[in-house]
N, C-alpha and C positions, 0 to 999 in steps of 0.2 A: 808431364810428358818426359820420358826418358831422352836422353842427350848425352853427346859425349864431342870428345876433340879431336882432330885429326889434323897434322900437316901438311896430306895432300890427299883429295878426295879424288878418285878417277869414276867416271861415271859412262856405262857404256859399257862391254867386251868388243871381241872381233879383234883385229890384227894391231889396231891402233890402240885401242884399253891396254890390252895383253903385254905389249911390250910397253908402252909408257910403265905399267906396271914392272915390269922387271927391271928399267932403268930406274925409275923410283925408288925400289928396292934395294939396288944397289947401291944408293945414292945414301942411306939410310935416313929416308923421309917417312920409312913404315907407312907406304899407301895402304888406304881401304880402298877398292872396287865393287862398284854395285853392277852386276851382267844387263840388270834390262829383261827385258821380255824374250827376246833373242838371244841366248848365250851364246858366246862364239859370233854372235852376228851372221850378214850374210850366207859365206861360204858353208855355213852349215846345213843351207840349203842346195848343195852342189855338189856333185858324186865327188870324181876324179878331179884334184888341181893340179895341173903339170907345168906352170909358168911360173913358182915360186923357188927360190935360189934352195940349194941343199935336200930336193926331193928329187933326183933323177928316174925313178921310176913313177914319180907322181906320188898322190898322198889323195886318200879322201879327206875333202874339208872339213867331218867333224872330227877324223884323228890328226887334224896339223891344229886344228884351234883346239885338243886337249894337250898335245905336246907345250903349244905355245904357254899355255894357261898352266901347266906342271911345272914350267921351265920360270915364270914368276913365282908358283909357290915356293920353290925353291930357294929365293932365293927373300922370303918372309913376305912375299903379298897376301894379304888379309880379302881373300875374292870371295863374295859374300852375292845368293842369289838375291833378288827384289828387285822393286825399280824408285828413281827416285818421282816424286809427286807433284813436288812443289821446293822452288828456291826464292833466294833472299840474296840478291848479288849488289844490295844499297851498299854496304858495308860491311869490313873484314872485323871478325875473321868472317866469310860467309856462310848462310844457313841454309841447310836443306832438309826436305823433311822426304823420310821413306814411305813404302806404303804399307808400313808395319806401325806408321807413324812415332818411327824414331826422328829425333832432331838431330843432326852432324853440325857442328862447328869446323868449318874448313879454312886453313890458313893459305892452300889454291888449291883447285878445282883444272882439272883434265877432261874437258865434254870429249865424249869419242861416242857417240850415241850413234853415229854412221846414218844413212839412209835405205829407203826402202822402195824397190819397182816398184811402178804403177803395172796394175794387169788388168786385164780387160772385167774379171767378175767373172770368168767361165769357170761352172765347178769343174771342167777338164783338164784346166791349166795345174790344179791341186792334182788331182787326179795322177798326173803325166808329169808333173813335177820332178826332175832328176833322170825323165827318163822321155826326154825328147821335148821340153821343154825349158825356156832357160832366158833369164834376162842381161846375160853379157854373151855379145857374142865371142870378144877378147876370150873370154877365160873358157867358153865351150867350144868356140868355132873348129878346133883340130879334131874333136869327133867325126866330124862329119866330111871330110876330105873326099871330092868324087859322088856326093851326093846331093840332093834335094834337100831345099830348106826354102824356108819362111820368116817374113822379115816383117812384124806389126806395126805401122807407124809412117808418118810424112815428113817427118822435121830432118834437121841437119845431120842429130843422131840417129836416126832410122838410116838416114842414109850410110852415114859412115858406116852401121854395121853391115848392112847390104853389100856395100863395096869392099870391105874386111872377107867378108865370107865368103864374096864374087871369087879373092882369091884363089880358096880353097875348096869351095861346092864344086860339083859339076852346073846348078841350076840356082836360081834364087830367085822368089817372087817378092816384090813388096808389096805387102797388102795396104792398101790405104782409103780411109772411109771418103775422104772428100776427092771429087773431082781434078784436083791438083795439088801438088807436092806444097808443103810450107818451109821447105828447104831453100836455101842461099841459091843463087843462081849457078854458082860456081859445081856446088854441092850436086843440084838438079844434073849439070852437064854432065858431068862424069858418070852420074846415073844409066842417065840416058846414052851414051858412048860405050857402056859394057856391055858384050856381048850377051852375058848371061844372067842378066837382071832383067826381069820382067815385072810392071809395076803393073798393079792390079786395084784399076783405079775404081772411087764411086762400092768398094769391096766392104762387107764387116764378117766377121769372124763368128761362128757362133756354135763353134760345137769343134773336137778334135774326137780323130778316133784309132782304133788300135789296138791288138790283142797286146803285145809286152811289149810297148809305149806306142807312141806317135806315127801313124802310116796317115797321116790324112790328116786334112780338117773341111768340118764345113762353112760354107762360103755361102752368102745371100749376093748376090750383084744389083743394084738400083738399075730400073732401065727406066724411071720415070714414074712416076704418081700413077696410080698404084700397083705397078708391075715393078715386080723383080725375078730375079732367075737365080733359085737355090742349085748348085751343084759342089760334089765334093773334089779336093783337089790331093793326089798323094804326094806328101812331103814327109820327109826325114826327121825332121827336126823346127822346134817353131821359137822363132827367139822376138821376147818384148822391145820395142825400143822406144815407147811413147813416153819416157822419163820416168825420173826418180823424184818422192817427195826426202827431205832430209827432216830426221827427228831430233826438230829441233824449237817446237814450238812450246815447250813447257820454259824456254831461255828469252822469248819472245820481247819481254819487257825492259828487259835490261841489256844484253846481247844485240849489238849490232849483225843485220841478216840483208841477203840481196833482195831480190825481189820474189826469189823462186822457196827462201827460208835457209840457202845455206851461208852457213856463218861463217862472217868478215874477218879475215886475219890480218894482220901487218907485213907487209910485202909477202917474203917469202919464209917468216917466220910464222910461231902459233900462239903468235898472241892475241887476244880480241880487245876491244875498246875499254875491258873492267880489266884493269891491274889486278893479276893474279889468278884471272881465269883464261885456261888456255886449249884452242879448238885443236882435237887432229882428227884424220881420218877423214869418211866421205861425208860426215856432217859440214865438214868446210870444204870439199872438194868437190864444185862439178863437171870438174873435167874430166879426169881418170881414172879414181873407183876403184883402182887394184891394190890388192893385199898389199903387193910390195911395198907401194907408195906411203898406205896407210898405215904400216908398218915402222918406217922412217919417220913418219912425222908425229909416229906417238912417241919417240925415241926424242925427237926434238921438243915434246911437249914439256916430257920431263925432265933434260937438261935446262929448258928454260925455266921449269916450277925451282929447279934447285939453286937458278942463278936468284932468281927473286927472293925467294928466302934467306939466304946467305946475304942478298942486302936490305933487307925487310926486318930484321930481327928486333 
């Protein structure tokens, strides 16, 4: 099997890869990157982004994550497609294998693998993807100012985005399949205190419609064994917020992870529990999930790869 060596393996693209990489670069660690399945990550699923620093008139997501990704080559990152398959995090240097089944000898390791919605399975949501559909409402909610939206989900997050885009819709339903919210009580009130949130209980979702995107979705309502009542409801824009799984399960073994699978870091640093391996991005993030964040803390990834090596040698 082919092998070779490297001083710092980054694994993953998206906001947080991309710049660890170019701080790597700089650093003169000569990173390799391997993209994943995803290049770019998320955002590359998202038209317009307009809450990132230095885009005043906005950016589509997949020309700010090829800027970002030119702006490491630039500066000697070695970004290489594939994913990786399998790691070895017993001991350094560490080993990972591609799925070209190359072996890497890594002297540290940058997980920035990020996470990914859950969606409901509707081949609609693919369908209407970028175009009235959307699983942050953070990064799309300013489309829709003065309009109708949909909000999928019970829990804390559903709510927060419901109340987020209360701000800014004229209307917002929250769709939710069970009989009551699984949100904090606190979360619930506020809910229930907006004027323009309407929760739409006992609800599932099962079709969207629309000539050039989203004017609708279909709606089944439970009234009871075995009645229910199909009708359609017209909305603007339909946003997920039933969570996020993080890809992070090929670390599983070695990798300290919460309950949900995303990975443990050291306070407010990115280090995890294996010396030398180090988490950024929304792989260890579940709280906030935006570029920005994810961005800085691949920046912190690799000034920490470089503080290690420097006393590692």
């Amino acid at each position: 099997m082919e092998r070779e060596h490297v001083r710092c393996l980054i694994i993953g693209s998206g906001p947080a890869g991309y710049t660890a990489a170019i701080y790597a670069s700089r650093a003169n660690l000569n990173p390799v990157e391997y993209c994943g399945m995803q290049m770019g990550g998320q955002l590359t699923q998202t038209t317009v982004v307009e809450n990132f620093p230095g885009y005043p008139e906005g950016v589509d997501g997949n020309q700010m994550m090829m800027d970002i990704r030119q702006q490491a080559e630039r500066f000697g990152a070695d970004i290489r497609d594939g994913e990786i398959t399998k790691v070895d995090f017993s001991k350094r240097p560490f080993i990972v294998t591609t799925d070209r089944n190359v072996e890497i000898e890594a002297d540290t390791v940058i997980i920035a693998t990020g996470a990914s919605a859950k969606y409901l399975g509707l081949d609609d949501e693919k369908k209407y993807n970028g175009q009235g559909v959307s699983a942050c409402a953070t990064c799309d909610g300013f489309f829709y100012r003065k309009r109708t939206v949909a909000v999928v989900g019970g829990g804390d997050t559903a709510c927060e985005e419901a109340l987020y885009l209360a701000s800014l819709a004229k209307k917002v339903y929250l769709i939710v399949r069970k009989p009551f919210l699984r949100a904090s009580d606190v979360m619930q009130q506020r809910v229930k205190e907006k004027e323009n949130i309407e929760v739409l209980f006992e609800h599932n979702t099962v079709g969207l419609y629309g000539e050039n995107g989203v004017e609708g979705a279909h709606l089944v309502k439970r009234k009871g064994e075995p009645d229910e009542e199909r009708y359609d409801l017209p909305i603007d824009g339909f946003f997920l917020a039933i969570g996020h799984k993080p890809n992070t399960d090929i670390f599983a073994e070695y990798i300290d992870r919460d309950e949900t699978g995303y990975i443990k870091t050291e306070g407010n640093s990115p280090r995890t529990n294996v010396p030398g391996v180090f988490a950024a991005g929304d792989c260890a993030d579940p709280d906030y999930r935006q570029a920005i964040v994810a961005a800085a803390s691949g920046c912190k990834a690799a000034m920490e790869a470089e503080r290690f090596l420097q006393n590692n040698q």
